[in-house]
CHARMM internal coordinates of N, CA and C (Angstrom, degrees):
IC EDIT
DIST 1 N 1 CA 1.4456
DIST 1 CA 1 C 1.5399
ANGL 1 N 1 CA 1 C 108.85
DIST 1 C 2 N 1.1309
ANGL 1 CA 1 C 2 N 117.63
DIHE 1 N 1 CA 1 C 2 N 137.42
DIST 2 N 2 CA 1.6663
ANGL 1 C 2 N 2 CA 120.08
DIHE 1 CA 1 C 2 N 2 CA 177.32
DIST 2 CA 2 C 1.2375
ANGL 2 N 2 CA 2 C 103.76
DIHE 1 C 2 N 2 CA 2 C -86.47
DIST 2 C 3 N 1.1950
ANGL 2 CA 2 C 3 N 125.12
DIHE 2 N 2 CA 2 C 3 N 146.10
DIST 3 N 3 CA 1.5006
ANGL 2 C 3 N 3 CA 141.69
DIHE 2 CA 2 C 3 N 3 CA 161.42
DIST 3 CA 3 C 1.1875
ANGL 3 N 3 CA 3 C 127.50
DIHE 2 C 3 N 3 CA 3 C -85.54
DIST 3 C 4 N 1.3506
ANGL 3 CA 3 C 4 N 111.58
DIHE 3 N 3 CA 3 C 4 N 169.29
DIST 4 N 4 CA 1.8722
ANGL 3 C 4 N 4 CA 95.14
DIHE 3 CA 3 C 4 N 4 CA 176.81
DIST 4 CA 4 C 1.5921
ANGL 4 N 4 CA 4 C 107.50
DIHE 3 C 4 N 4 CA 4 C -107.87
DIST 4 C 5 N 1.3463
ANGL 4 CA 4 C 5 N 114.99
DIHE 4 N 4 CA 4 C 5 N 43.13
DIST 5 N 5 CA 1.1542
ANGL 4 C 5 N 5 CA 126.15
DIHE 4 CA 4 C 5 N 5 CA -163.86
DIST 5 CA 5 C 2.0229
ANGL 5 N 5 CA 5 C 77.35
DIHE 4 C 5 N 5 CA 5 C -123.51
DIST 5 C 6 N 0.8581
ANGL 5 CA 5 C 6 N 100.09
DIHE 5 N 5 CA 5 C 6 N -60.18
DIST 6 N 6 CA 1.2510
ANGL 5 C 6 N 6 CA 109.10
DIHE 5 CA 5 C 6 N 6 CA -166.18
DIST 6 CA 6 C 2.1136
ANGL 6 N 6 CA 6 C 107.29
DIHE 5 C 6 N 6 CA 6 C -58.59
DIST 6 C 7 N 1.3743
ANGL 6 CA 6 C 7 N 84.86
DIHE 6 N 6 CA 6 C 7 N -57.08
DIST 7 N 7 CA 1.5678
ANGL 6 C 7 N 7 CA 80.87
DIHE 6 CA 6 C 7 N 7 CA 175.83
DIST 7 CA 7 C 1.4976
ANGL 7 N 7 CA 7 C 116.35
DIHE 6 C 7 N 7 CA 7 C -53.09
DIST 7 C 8 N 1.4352
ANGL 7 CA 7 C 8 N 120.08
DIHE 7 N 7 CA 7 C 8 N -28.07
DIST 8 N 8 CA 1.2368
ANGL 7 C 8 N 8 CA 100.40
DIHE 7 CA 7 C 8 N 8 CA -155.61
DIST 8 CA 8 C 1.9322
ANGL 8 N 8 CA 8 C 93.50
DIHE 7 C 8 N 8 CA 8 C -101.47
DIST 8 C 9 N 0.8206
ANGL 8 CA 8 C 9 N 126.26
DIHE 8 N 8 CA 8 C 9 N -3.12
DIST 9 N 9 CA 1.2381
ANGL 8 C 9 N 9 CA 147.67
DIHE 8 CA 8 C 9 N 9 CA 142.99
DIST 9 CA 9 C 1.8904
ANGL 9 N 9 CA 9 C 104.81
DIHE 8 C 9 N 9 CA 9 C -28.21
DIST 9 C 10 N 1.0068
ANGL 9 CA 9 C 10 N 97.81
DIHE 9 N 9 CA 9 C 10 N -77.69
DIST 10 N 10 CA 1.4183
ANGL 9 C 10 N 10 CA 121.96
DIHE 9 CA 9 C 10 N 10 CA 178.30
DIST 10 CA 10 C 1.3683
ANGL 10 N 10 CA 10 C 120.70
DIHE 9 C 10 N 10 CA 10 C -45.75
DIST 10 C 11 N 1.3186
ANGL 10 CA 10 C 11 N 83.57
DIHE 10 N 10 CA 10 C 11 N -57.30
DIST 11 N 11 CA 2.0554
ANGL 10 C 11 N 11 CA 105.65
DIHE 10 CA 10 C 11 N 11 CA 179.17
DIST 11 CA 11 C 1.9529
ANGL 11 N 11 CA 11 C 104.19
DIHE 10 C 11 N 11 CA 11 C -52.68
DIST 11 C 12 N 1.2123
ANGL 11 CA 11 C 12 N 104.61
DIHE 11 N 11 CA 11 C 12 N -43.69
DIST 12 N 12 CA 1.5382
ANGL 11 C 12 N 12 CA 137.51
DIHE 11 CA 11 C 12 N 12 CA -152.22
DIST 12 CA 12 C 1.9261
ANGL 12 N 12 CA 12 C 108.53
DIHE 11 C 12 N 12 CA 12 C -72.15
DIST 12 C 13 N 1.8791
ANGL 12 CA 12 C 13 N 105.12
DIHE 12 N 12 CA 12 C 13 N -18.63
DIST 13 N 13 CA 1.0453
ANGL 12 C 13 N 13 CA 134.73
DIHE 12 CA 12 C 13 N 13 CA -173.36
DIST 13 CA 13 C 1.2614
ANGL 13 N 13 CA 13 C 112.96
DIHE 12 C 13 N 13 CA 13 C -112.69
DIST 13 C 14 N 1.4861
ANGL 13 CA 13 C 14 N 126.76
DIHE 13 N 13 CA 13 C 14 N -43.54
DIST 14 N 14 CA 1.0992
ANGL 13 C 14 N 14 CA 107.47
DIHE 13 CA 13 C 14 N 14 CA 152.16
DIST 14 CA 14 C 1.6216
ANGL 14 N 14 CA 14 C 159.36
DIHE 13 C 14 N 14 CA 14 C -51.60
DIST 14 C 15 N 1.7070
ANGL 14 CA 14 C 15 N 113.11
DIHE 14 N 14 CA 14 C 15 N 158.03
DIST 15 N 15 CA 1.3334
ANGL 14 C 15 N 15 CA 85.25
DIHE 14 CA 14 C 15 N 15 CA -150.37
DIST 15 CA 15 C 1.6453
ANGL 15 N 15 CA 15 C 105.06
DIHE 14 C 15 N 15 CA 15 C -86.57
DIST 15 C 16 N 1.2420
ANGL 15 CA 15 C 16 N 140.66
DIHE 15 N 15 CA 15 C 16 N -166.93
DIST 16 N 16 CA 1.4935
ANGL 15 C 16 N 16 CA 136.88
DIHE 15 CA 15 C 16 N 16 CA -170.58
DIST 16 CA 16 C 1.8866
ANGL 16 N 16 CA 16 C 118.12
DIHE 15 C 16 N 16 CA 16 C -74.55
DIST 16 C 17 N 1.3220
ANGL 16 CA 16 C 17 N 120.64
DIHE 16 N 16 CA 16 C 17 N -22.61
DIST 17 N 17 CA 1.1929
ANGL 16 C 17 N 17 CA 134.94
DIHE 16 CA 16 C 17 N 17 CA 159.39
DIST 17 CA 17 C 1.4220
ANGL 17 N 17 CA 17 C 114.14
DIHE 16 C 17 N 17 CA 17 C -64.70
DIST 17 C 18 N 0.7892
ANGL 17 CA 17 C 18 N 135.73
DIHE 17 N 17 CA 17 C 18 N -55.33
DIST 18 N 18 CA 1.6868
ANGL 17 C 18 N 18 CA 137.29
DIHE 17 CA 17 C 18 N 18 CA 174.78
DIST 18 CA 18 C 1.5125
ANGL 18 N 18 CA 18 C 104.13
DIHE 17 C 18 N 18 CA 18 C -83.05
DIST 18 C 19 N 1.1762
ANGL 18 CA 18 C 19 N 111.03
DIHE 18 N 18 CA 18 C 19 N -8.69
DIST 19 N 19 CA 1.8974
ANGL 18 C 19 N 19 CA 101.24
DIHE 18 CA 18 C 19 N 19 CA 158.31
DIST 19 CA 19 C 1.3095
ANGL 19 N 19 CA 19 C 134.79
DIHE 18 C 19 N 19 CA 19 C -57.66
DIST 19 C 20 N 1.7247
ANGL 19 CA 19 C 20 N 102.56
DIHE 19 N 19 CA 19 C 20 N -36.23
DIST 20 N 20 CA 1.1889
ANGL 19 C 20 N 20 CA 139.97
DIHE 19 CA 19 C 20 N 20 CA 176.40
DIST 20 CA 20 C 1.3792
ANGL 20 N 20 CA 20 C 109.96
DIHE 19 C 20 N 20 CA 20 C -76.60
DIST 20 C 21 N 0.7880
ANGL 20 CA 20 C 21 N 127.46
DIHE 20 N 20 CA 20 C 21 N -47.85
DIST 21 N 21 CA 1.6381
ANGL 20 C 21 N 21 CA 126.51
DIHE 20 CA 20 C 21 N 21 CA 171.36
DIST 21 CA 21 C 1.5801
ANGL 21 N 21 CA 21 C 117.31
DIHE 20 C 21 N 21 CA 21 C -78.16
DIST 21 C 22 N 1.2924
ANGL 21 CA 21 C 22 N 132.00
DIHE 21 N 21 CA 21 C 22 N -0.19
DIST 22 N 22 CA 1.3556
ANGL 21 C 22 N 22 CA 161.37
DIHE 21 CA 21 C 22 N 22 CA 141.69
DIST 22 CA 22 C 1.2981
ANGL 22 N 22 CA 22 C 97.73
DIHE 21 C 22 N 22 CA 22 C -45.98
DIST 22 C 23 N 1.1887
ANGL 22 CA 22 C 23 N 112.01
DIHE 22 N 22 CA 22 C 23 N -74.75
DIST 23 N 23 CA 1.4627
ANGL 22 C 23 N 23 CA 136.33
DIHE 22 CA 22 C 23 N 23 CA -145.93
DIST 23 CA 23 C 1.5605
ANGL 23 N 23 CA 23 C 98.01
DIHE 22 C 23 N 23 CA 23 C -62.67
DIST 23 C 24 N 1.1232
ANGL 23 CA 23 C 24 N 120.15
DIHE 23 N 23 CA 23 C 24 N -56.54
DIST 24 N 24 CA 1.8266
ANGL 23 C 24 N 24 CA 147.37
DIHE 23 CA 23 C 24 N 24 CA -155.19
DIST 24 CA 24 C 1.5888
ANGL 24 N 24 CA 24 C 83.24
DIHE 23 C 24 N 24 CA 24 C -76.54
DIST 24 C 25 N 1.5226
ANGL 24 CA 24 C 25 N 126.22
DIHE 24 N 24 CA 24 C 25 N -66.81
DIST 25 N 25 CA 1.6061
ANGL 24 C 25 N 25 CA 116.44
DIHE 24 CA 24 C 25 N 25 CA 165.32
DIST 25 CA 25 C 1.0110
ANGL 25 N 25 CA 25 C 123.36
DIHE 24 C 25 N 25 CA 25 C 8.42
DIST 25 C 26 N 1.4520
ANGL 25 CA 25 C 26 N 86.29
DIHE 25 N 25 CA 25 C 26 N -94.83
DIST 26 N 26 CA 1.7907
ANGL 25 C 26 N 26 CA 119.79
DIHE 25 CA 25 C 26 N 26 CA -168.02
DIST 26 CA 26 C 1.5564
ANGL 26 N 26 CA 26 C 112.93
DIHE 25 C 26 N 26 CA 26 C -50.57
DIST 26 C 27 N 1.3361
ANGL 26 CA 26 C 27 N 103.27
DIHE 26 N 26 CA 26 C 27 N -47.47
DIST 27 N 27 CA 1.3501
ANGL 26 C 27 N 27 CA 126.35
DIHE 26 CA 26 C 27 N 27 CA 178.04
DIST 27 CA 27 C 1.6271
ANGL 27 N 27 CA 27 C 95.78
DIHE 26 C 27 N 27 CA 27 C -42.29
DIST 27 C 28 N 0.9829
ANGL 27 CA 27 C 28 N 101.29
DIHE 27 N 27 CA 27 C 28 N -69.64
DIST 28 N 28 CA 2.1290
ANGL 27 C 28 N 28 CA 109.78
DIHE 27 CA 27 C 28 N 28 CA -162.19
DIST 28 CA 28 C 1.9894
ANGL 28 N 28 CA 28 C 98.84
DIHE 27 C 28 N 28 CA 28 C -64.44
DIST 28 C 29 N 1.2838
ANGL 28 CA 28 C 29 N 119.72
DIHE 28 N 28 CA 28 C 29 N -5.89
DIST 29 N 29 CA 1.5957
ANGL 28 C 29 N 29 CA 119.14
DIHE 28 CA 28 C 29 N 29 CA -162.49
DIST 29 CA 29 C 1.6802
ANGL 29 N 29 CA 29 C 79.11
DIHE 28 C 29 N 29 CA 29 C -92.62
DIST 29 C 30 N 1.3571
ANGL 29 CA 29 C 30 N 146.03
DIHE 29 N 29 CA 29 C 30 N -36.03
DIST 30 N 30 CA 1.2861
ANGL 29 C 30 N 30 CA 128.94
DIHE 29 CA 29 C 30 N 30 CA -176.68
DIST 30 CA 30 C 1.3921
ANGL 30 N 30 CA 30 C 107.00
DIHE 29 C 30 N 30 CA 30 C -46.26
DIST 30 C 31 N 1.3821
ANGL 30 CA 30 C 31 N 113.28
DIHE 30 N 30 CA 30 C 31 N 150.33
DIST 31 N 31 CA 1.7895
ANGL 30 C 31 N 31 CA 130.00
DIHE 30 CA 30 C 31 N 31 CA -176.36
DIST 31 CA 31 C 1.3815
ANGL 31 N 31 CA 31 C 93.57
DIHE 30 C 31 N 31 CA 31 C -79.84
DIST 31 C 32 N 1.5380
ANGL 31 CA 31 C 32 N 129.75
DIHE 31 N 31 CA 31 C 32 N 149.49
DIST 32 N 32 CA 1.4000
ANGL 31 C 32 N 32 CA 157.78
DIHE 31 CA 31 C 32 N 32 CA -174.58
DIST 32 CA 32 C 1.7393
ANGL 32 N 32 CA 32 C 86.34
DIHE 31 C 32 N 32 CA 32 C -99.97
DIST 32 C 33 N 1.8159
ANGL 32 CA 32 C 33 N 112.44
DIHE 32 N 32 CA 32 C 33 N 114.28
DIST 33 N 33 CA 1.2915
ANGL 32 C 33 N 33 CA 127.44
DIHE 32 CA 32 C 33 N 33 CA 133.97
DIST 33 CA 33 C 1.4660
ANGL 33 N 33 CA 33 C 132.33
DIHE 32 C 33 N 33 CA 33 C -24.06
DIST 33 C 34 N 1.5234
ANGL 33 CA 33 C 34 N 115.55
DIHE 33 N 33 CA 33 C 34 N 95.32
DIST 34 N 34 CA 1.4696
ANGL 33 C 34 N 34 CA 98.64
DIHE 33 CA 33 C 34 N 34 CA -166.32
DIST 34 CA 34 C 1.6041
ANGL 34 N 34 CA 34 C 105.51
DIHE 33 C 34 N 34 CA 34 C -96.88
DIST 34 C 35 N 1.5213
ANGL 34 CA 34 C 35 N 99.08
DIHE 34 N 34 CA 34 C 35 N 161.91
DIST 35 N 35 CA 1.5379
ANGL 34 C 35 N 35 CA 119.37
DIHE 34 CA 34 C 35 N 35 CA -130.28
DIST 35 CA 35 C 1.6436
ANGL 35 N 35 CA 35 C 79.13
DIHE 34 C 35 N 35 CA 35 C -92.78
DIST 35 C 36 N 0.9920
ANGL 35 CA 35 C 36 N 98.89
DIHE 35 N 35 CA 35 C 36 N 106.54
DIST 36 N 36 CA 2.3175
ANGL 35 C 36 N 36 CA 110.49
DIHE 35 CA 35 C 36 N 36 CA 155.40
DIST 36 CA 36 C 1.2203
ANGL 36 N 36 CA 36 C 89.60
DIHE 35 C 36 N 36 CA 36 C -19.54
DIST 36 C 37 N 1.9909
ANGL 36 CA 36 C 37 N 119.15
DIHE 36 N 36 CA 36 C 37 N 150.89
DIST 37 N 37 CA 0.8010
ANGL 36 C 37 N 37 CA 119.13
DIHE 36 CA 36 C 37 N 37 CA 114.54
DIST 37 CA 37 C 1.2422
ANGL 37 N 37 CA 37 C 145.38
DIHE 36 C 37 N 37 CA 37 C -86.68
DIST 37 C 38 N 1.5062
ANGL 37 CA 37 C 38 N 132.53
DIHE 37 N 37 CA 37 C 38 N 155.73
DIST 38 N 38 CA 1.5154
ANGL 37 C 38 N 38 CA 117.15
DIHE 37 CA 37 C 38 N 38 CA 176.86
DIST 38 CA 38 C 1.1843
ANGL 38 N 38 CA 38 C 110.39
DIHE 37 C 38 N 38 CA 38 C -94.00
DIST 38 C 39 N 1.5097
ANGL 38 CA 38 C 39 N 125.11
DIHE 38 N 38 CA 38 C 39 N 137.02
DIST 39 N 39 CA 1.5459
ANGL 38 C 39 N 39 CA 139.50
DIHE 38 CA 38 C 39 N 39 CA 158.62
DIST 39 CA 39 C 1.3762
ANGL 39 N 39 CA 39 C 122.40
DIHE 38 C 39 N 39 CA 39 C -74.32
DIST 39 C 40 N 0.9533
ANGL 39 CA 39 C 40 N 126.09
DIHE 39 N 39 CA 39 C 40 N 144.54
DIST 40 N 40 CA 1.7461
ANGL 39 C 40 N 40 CA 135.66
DIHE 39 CA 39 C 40 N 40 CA 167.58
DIST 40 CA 40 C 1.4144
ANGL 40 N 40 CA 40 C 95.46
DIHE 39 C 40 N 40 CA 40 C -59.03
DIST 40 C 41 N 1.6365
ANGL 40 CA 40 C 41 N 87.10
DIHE 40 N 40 CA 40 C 41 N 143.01
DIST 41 N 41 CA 1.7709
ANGL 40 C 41 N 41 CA 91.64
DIHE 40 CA 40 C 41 N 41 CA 167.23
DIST 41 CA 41 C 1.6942
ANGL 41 N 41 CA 41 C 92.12
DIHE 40 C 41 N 41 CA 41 C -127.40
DIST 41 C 42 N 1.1061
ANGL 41 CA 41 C 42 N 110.22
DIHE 41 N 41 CA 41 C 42 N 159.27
DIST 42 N 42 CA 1.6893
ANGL 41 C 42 N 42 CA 110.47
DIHE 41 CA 41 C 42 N 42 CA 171.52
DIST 42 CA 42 C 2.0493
ANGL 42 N 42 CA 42 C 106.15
DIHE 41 C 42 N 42 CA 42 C -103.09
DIST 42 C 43 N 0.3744
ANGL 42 CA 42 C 43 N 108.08
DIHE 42 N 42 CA 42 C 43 N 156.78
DIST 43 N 43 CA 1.5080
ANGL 42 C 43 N 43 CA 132.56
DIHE 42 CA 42 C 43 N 43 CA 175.79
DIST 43 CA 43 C 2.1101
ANGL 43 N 43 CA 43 C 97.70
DIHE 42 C 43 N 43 CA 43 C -76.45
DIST 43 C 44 N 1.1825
ANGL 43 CA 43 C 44 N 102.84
DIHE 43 N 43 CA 43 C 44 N 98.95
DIST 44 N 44 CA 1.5081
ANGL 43 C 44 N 44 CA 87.17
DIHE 43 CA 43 C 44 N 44 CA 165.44
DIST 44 CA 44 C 1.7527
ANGL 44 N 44 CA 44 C 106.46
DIHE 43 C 44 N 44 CA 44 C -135.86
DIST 44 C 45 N 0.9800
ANGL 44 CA 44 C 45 N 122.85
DIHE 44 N 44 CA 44 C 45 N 39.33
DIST 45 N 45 CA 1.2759
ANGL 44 C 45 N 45 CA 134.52
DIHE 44 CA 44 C 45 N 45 CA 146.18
DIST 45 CA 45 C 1.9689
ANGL 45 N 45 CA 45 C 107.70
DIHE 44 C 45 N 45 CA 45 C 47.55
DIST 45 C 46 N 1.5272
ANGL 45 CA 45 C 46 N 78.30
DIHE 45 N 45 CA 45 C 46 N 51.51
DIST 46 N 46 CA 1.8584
ANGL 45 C 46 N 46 CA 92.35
DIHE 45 CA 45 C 46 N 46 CA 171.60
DIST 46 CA 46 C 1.5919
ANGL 46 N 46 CA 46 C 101.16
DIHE 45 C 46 N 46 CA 46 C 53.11
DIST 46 C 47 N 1.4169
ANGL 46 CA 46 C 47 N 135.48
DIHE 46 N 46 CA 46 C 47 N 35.61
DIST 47 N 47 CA 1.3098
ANGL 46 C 47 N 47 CA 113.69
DIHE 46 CA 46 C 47 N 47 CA 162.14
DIST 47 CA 47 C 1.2175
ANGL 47 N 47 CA 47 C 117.89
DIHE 46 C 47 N 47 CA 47 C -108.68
DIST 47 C 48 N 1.2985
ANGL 47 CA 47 C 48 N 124.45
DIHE 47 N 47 CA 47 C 48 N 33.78
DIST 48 N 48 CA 1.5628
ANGL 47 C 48 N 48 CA 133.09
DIHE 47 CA 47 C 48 N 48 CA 145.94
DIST 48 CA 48 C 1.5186
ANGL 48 N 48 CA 48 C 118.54
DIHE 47 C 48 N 48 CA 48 C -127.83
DIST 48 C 49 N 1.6004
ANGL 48 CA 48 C 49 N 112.66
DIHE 48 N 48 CA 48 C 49 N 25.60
DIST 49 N 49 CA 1.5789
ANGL 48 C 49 N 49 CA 117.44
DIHE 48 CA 48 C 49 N 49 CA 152.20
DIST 49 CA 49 C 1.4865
ANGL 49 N 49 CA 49 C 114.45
DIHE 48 C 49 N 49 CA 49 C -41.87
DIST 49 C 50 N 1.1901
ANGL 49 CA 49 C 50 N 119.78
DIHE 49 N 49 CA 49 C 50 N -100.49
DIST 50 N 50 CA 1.4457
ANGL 49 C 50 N 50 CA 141.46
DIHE 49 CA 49 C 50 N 50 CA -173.68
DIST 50 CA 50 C 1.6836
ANGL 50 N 50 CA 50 C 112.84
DIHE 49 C 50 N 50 CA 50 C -45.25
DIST 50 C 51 N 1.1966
ANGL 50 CA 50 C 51 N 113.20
DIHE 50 N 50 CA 50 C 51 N -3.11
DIST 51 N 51 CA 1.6401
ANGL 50 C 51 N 51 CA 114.56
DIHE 50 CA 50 C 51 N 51 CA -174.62
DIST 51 CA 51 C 1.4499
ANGL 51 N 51 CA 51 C 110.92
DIHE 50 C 51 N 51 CA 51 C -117.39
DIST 51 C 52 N 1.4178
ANGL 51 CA 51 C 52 N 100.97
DIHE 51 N 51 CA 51 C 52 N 151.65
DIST 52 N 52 CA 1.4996
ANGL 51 C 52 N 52 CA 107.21
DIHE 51 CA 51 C 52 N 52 CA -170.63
DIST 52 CA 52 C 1.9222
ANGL 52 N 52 CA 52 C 104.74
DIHE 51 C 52 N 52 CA 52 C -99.89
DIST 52 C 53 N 1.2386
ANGL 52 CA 52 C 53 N 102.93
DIHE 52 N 52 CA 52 C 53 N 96.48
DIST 53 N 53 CA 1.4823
ANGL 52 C 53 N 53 CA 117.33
DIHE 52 CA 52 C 53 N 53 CA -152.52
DIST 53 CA 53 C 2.0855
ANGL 53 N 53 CA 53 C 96.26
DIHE 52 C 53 N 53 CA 53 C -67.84
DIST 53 C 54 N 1.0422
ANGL 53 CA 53 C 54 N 109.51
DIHE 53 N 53 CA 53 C 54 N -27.90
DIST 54 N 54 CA 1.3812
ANGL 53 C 54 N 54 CA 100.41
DIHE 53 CA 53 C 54 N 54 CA -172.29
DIST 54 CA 54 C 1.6200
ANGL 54 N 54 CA 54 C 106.14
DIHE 53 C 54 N 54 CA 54 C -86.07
DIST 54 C 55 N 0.9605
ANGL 54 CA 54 C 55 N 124.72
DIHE 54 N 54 CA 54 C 55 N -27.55
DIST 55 N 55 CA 1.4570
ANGL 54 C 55 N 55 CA 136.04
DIHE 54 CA 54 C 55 N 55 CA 151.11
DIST 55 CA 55 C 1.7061
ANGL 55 N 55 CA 55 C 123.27
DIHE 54 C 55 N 55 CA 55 C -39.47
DIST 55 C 56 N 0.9743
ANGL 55 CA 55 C 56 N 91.72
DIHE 55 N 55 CA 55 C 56 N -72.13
DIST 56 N 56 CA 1.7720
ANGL 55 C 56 N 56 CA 108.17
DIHE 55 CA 55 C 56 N 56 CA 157.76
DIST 56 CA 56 C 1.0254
ANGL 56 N 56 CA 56 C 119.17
DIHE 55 C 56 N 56 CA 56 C -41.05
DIST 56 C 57 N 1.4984
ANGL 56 CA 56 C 57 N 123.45
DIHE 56 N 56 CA 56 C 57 N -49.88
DIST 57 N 57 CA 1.5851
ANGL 56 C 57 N 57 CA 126.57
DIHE 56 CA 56 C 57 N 57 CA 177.67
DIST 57 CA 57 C 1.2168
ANGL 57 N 57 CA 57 C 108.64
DIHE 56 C 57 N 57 CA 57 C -58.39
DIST 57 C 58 N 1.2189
ANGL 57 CA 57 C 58 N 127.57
DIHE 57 N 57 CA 57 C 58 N -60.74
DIST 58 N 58 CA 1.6420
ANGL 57 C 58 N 58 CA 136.65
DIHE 57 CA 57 C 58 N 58 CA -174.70
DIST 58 CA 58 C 1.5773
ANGL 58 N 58 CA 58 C 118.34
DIHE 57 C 58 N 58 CA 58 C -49.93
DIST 58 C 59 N 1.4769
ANGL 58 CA 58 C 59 N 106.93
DIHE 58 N 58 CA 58 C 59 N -31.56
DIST 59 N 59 CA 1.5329
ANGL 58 C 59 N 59 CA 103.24
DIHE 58 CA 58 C 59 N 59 CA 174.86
DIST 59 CA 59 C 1.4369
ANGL 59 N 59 CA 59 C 131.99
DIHE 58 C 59 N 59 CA 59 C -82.27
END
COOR INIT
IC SEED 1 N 1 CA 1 C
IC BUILD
């Protein structure tokens, strides 16, 4: 198993040109944010303002 004793060891030896291409690596290994989907909403013209909708459901 490598360590991070070891990698950075490594890193620490290299020369400043391939640091940069290190860098750009690691950079691209972060996970991509996945994109929400959007839901439909319907238009119901404020007639479940004033009501306690989970209440309602149950009865």
């Amino acid at each position: 198993m490598v360590t991070r004793e070891k990698i950075k060891r490594e890193i620490d030896r290299m020369p400043n040109d391939l640091l940069e291409k290190v860098h750009k690596y690691i950079g691209g290994l972060t996970p991509k944010k996945a994109k929400k989907k959007k839901f439909h909403t319907y238009k119901l013209n404020g007639q479940f303002d004033n009501m306690n909708v989970r209440e309602r459901a149950y009865e």
